[in-house]
Structures are given as structure tokens and as C-alpha cells.
C-alpha positions in Angstrom: 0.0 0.0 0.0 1.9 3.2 -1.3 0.8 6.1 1.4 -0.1 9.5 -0.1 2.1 12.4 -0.8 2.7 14.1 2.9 0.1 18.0 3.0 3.0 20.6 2.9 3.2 24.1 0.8 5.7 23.2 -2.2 8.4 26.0 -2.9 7.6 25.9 -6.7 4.4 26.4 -8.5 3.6 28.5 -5.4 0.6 31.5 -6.3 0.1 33.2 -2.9 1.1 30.4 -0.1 1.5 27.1 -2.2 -1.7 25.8 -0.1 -3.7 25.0 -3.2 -0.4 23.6 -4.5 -0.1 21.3 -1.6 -3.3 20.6 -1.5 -3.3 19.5 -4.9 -0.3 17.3 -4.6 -1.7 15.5 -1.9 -5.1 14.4 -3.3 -3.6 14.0 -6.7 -5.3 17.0 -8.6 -4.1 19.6 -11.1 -3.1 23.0 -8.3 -4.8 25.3 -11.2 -8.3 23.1 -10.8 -7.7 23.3 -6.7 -7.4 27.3 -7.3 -10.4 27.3 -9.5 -12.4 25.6 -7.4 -11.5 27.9 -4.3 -12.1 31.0 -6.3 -15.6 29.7 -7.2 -16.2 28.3 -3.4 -15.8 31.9 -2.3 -18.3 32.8 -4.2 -20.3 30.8 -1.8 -21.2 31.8 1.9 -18.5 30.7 4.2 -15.7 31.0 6.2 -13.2 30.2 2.9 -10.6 32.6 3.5 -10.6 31.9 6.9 -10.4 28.2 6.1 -7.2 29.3 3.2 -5.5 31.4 5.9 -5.5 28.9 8.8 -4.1 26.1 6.1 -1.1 28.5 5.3 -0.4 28.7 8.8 -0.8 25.1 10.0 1.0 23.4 6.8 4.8 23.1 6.4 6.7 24.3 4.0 8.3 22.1 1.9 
């Protein structure tokens, strides 16, 4: 059983933080559809930013 990619903020291919990057990597999805997909989510009611902003903080760099 191969275990998935570890959730860190990659130092390339970086747009603001490299969360969408990283969060890409680890579910194995394009970062440009992640960052699509959280553009259009904040759209949306919610606490999205908050959500980005707390995952920039918690998640390692690379």
C-alpha cells in the first residue's frame, strides 16, 4: 500500500502560499483546478478565507 504524498506548501508552482499547491499534490489533482475551485467556493457563503489562511499557517513548508 503506497501512502499519499505528505500535506506541505511546495516551494515551486507557489501563487500566494503554495496551499492549493499542496493541497493538490496531496489528493492528486491539477493545483490550477484546486485554485479554480477555491475561487468559485468563495463565491459561496462561508468562512473560505478563513479556512485558506488557517491552512497557510498550520501546513509546512516544503
Amino acid at each position: 500500500m503506497a501512502s499519499a504524498p505528505a500535506l506541505v506548501r511546495p516551494r515551486q508552482d507557489r501563487v500566494i502560499a503554495g496551499v492549493c499547491a499542496g493541497l493538490g499534490r496531496r489528493f492528486g489533482m491539477s493545483p490550477m483546478l484546486v485554485r479554480l475551485l477555491f475561487v468559485l467556493s468563495c463565491l459561496l457563503p462561508g468562512p473560505q478565507v478563513l479556512a485558506y489562511l488557517v491552512l497557510w499557517v498550520i501546513m509546512p513548508s516544503d
